[in-house]
C-alpha atoms as one frame of an Amber mdcrd trajectory, in Angstrom:
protein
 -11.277   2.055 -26.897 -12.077   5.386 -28.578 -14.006   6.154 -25.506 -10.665
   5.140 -23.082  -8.500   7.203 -25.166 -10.419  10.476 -24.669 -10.064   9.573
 -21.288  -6.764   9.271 -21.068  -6.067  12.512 -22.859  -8.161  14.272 -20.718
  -6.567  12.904 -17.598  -3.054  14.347 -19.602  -4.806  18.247 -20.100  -5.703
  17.876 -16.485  -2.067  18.364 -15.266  -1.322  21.332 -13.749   1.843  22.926
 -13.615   2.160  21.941  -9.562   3.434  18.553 -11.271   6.163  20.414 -12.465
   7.176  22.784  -9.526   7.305  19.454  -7.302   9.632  17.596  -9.448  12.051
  20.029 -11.375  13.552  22.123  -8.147  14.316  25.843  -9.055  17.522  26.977
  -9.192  17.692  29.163  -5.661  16.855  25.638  -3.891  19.988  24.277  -5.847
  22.100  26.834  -5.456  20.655  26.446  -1.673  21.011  22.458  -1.098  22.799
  19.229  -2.494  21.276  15.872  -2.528  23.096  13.562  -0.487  20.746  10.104
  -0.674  18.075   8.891  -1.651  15.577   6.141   0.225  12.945   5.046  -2.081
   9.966   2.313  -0.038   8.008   1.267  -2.941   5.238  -0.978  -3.583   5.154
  -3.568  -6.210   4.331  -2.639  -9.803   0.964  -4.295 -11.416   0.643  -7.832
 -10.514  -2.336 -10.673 -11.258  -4.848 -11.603  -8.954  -3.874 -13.084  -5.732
  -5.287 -16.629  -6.752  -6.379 -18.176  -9.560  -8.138 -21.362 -10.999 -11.524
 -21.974  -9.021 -10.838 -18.449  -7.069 -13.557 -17.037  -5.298 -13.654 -13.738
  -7.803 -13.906 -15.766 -10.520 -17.289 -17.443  -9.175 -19.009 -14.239  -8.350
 -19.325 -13.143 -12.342 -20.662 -15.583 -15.081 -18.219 -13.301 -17.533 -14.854
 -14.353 -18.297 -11.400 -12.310 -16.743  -8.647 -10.630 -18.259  -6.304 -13.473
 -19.278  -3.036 -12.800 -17.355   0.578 -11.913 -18.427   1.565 -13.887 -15.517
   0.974 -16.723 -12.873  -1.390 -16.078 -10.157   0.377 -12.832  -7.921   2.952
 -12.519  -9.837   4.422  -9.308 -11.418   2.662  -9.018 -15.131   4.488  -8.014
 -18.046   3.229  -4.775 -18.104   4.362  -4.217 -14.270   7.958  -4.832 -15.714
   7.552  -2.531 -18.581   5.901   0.171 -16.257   8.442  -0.041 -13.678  11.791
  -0.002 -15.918  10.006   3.171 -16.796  10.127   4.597 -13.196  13.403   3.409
 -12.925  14.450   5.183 -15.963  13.198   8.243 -14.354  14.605   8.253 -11.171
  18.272   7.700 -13.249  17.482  10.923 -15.386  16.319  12.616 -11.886  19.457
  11.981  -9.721  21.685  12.394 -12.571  19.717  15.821 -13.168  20.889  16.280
  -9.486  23.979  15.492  -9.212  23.979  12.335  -6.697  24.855   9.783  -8.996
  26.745  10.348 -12.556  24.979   8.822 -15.722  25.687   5.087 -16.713  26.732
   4.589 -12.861  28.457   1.600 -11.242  27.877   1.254  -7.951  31.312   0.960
  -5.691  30.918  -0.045  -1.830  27.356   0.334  -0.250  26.986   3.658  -2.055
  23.698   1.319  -3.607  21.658  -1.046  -2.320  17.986  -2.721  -3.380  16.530
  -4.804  -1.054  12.727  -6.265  -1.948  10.633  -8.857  -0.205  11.010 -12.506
  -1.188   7.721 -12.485  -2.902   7.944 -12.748  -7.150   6.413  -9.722  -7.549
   8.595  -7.736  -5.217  11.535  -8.961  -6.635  10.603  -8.514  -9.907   9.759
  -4.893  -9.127  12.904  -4.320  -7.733  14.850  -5.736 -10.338  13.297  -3.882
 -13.401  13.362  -0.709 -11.588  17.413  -1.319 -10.931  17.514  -2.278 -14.770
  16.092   1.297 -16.017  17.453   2.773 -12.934  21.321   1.652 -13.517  21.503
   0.054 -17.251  25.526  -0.170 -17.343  25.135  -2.240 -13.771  24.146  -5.860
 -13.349  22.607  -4.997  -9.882  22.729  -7.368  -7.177  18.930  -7.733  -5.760
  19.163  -8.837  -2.093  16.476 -10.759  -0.517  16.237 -13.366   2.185  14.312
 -16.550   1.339  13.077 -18.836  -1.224  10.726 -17.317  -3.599   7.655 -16.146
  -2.629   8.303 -16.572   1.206   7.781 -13.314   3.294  10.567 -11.639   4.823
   9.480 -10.658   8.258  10.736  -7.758   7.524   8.244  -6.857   5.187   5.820
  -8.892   6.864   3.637  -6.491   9.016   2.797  -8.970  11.937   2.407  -8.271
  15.590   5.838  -9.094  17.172   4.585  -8.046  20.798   1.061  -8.466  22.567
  -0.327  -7.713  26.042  -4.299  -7.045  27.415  -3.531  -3.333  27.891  -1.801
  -3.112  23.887  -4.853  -5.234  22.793  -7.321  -3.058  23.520  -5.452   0.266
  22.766  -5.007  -1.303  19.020  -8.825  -2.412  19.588 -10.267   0.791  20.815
  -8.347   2.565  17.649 -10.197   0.250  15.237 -13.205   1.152  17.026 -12.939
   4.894  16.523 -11.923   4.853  12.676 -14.850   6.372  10.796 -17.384   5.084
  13.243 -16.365   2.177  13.788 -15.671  -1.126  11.668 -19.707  -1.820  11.004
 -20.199   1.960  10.107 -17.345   2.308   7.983 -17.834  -0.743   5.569 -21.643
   0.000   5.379 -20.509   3.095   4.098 -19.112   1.102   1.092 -22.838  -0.719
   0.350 -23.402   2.252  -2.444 -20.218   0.870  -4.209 -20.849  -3.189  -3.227
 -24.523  -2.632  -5.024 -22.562  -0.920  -7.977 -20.131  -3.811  -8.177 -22.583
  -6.428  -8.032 -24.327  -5.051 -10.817 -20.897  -4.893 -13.041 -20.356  -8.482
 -12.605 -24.225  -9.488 -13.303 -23.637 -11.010  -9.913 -27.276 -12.708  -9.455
 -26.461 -14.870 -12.791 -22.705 -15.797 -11.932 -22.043 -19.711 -10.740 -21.630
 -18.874  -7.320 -25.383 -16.871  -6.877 -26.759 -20.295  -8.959 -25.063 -22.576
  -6.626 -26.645 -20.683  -3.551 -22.964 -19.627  -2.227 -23.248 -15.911  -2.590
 -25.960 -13.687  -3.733 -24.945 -10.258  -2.459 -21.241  -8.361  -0.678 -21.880
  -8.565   3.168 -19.817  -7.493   5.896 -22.417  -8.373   8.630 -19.763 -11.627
   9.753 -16.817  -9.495   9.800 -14.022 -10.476  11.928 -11.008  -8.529  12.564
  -8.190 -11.141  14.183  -5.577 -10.133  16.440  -2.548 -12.498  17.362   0.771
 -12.463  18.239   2.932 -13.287  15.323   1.035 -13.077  12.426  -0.729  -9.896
  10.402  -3.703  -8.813  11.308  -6.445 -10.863   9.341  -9.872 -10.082   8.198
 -12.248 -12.907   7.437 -16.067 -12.589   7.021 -17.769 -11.545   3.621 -15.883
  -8.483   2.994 -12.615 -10.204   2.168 -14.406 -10.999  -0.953 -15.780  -7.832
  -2.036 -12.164  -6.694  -1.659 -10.143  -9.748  -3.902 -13.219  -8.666  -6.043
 -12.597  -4.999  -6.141  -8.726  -5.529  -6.126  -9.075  -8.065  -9.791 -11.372
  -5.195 -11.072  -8.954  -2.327 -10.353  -5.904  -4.327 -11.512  -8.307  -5.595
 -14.380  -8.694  -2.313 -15.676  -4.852  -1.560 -15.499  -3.743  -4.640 -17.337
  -6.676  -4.400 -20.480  -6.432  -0.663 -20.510  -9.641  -0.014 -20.824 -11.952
   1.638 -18.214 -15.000  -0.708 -19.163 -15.926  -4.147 -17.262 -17.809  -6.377
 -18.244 -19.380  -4.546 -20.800 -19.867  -1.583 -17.945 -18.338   1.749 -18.798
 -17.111   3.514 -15.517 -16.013   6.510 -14.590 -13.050   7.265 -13.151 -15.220
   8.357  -9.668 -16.844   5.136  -9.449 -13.413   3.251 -10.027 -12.106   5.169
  -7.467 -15.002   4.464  -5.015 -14.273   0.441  -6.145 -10.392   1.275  -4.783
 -12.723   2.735  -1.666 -13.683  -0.775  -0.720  -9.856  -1.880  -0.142  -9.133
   1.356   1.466 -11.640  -0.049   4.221 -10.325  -3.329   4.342  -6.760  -1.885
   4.618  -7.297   1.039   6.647  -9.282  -1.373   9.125  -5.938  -3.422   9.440
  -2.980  -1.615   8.963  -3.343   2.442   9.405  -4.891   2.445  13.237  -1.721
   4.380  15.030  -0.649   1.870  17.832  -1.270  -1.338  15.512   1.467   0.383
  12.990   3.913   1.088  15.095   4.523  -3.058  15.723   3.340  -3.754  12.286
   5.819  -1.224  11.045   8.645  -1.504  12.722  11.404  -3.327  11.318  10.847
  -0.739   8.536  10.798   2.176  10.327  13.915   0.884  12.085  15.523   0.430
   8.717  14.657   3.900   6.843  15.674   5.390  10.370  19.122   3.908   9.834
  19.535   4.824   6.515  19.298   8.148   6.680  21.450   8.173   9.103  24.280
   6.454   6.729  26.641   8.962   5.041  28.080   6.338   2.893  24.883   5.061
   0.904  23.166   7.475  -1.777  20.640   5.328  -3.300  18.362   2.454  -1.660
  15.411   0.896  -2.803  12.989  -1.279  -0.538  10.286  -3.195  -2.693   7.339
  -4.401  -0.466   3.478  -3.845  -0.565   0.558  -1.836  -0.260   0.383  -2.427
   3.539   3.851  -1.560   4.074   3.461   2.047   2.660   0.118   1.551   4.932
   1.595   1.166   8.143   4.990   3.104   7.834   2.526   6.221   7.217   0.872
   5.651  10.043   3.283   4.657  12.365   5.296   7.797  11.685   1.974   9.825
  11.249   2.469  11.170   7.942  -0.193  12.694   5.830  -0.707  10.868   3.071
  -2.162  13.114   0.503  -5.646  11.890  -1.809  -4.235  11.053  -4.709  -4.729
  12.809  -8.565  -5.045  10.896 -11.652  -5.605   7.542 -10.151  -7.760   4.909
  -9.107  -6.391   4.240  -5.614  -6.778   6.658  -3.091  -3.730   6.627  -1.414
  -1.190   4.440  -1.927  -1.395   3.425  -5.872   0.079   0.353  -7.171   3.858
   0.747  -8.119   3.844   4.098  -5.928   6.699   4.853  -4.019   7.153   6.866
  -0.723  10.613   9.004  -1.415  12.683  10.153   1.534  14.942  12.565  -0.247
  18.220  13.705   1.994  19.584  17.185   1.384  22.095  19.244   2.871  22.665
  23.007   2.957  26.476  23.124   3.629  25.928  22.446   7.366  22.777  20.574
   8.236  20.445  17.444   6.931  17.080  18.179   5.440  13.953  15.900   4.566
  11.679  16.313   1.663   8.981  13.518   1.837   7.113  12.485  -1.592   4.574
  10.109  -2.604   5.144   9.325  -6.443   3.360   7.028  -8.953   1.857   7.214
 -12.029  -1.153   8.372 -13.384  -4.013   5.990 -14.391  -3.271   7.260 -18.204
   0.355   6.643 -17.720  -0.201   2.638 -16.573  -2.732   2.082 -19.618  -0.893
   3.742 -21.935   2.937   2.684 -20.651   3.986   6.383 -21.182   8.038   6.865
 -21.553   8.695   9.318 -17.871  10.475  12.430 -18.750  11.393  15.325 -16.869
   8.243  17.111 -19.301   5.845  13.880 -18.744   6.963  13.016 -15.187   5.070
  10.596 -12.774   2.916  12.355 -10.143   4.582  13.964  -7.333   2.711  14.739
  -4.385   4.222  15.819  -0.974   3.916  14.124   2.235   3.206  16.564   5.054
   4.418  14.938   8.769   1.985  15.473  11.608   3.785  17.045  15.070   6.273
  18.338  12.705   7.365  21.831  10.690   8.498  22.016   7.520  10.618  25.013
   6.726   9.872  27.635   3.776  11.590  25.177   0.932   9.241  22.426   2.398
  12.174  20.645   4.132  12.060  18.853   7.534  15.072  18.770   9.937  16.813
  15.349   9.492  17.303  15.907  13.226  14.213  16.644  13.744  12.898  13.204
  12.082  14.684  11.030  13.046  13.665  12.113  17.260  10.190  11.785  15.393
  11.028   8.416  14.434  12.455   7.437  17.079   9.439   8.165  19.231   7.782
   5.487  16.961  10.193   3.423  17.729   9.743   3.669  21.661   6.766   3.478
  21.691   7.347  -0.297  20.180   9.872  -0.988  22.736   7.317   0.002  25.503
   4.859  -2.776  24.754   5.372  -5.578  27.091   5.047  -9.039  25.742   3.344
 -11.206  27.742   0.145 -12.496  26.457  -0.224 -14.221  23.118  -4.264 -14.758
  23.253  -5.952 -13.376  20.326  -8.519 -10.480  19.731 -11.585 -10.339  17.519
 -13.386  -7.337  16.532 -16.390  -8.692  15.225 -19.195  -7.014  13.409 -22.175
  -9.598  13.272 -25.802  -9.079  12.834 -27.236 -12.271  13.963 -25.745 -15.554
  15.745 -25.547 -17.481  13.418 -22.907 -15.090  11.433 -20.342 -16.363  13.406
 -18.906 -18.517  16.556 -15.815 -17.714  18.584 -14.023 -19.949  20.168 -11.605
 -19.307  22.834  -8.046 -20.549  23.332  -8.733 -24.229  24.095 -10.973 -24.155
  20.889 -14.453 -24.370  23.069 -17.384 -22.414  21.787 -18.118 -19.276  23.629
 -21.521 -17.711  24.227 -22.948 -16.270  20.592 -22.417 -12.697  20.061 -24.684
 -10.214  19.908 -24.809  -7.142  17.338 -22.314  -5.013  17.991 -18.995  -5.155
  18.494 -17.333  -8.204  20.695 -13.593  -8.473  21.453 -11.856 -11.614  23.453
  -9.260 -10.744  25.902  -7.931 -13.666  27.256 -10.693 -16.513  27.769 -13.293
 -13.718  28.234 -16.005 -12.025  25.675 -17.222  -8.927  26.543 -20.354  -8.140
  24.137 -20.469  -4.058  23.674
């Protein structure tokens, strides 16, 4: 714990005063511009593993796990804790600004939260509301029962033809090399992992089940209503590196299993489910049907004149896909484990006018590794990290400000180009990365076996295999 603590304090001295500049504007921008609204997509705070009990992470190490706050995927205590804190911030920021007065009550739609149906989506979005607006008894809307996806929020295909299938395909294809390429990439960090977890001794290695990460049976699915789905080896090394990450979180300590690691390696652990997610969600014409109902709502919202505050509470892949259906730059992260999209982080559309036109400011905030271990009180002098989100095609002006107008054509272009996939097919596409036959069989429609594949890559369209 010594050990973490001199970590953490380092990770505090290692602030520069950028954090600062981003988050408190200076007084010519306020004398400049008034915040109208605010339209906050965030991802859930710190949550448990996804499954518990005889869960496949919990086989591949013969040492015992971080006992939980919470039931399997649900919101831990420390998630609550960590994001009334945000909350709290974002009250003492829009206060700071103007837009709302303190100890507010909302009246009409000025305020809305809306999360997923999921626990720990909820949950987010109802501590946030309760350090966000204490004097308030918020009304959280969501859809369905608990812990049944929203479709919303659900990044599925809603629309499929041959010629969309192989666009999304030939994307995937071209990210980093290609699927194969890219996850061997990550074999430096699946060695390092195994070694953490004393893999060759755990119960799963003894039984004969798993000895090593592989990715050689990777399968990328495509289908019409549903997300697309990964299954082959490397959906384990990523449950595995996603326990680890949120592990290290919940104990606050940057040891596992006895193994102390530095913050690079940690990161290159979070590397592993930027592959798995990158592979799925971020690939331009996938997001733009993944993404859409959210797109469609932000779109709206900013259009609104009568709301100044709303809060959407969904995941990881959400943030994913919005970004890359819209084509904004998400920047590498500082002081964190995940590369991109942390856990709790939040991307901030900020509305501001000048006295006759709508500006943009686009921010990815979260908080810093230190600041989830050590559930640091948010401040305007200790404030989460603020990093800006730059929008490709687009120009920001000199206060870093994007046209509202300008946007929303951007965003609507995202939009179109969802509207101009016809749906007429709902066969299924695999992108499979297999080194020998017996790594996998595919199967078409009517469930018979197709020929083996070969290495390489093999997508179905249709009833058909083409072997590349």
């Amino acid at each position: 714990m010594k050990r973490t603590f001199i970590g953490v304090i380092a990770l505090l001295l290692t602030w520069g005063s950028g954090v600062h500049a981003q988050t408190k504007r200076s007084d010519d921008f306020r004398a400049k511009y008034k915040l109208k609204e605010v339209v906050v997509m965030s991802r859930h705070n710190i949550r448990s593993p996804l499954s518990s009990g005889g869960a496949a992470y919990k086989r591949v190490t013969p040492h015992e796990w971080f006992q939980w706050s919470s039931p399997s995927s649900q919101l831990s205590l420390r998630g609550g804790v960590l994001e009334t804190e945000m909350g709290q911030f974002f009250r003492q920021w829009v206060v700071s600004e103007g837009l709302l007065p303190d100890n507010y009550r909302p009246e009409g739609e000025e305020v809305l939260f809306y999360a997923n149906s999921r626990q720990r989506t909820f949950a987010t979005a109802k501590y946030f509301s309760a350090g966000f607006l204490p004097f308030a008894n918020v009304e959280i809307m969501h859809k369905y029962e608990e812990d049944k996806m929203d479709p919303v929020f659900t990044p599925k295909f809603t629309k499929m033809n041959d010629t969309y299938r192989q666009k999304v395909v030939s994307e995937i294809e071209a990210l980093h090399g290609g699927p194969q390429a890219w996850m061997q990439s990550m074999q430096p960090t699946l060695t390092l992992m195994e070694e953490v977890l004393d893999m060759e001794h755990s119960p799963a290695a003894l039984s004969g089940d798993t000895l090593h990460f592989r990715f050689d049976d990777t399968q990328i699915k495509i289908e019409k209503d549903d997300e697309p789905r990964m299954t082959g080896g490397y959906t384990l090394a990523n449950s595995v590196a996603d326990a680890l990450v949120l592990q290290c979180y919940e104990s606050e300590s940057m040891t596992a299993f006895g193994h102390e690691l530095t913050t690079e390696q940690w990161r290159a652990i979070c590397g592993v489910k930027v592959v798995y997610d990158g592979l799925l969600f971020t690939s331009h014409s996938a997001a733009v049907n993944l993404a859409y109902p959210l797109v469609s709502r932000i779109r709206e919202e900013l259009q609104r004149n009568d709301r100044k505050f709303m809060f959407l509470c969904g995941h990881d892949s959400n943030l994913a896909s919005i970004s890359a259906a819209l084509r904004l730059v998400l920047p590498e992260t500082e002081n964190a484990l995940e590369l991109h999209t942390p856990i709790g982080s939040k991307l901030v559309f900020e509305k501001w006018n000048d006295g006759t036109e709508d500006y943009v400011a686009i921010n990815l905030v979260y908080q810093a590794v230190s600041q989830l271990q050590g559930r640091t009180l948010l401040t305007s002098d200790m404030p989460p990290m603020v990093k800006p989100i730059t929008v490709q095609g687009l120009t920001a002006n000199s206060d870093g400000l994007y046209r509202l107008a300008d946007l929303d054509a951007h965003m609507a272009e995202a939009q179109a180009e969802y509207d101009a996939i016809e749906d007429e097919t709902t066969a299924v596409t695999t992108v499979s990365n297999t080194a020998s036959a017996k790594s996998a069989t595919i199967y078409n429609l009517q469930g018979q076996r197709l020929n083996e594949p070969q290495r390489g890559v093999n997508i179905i369209e249709g009833e058909k295999i083409i072997v590349k």
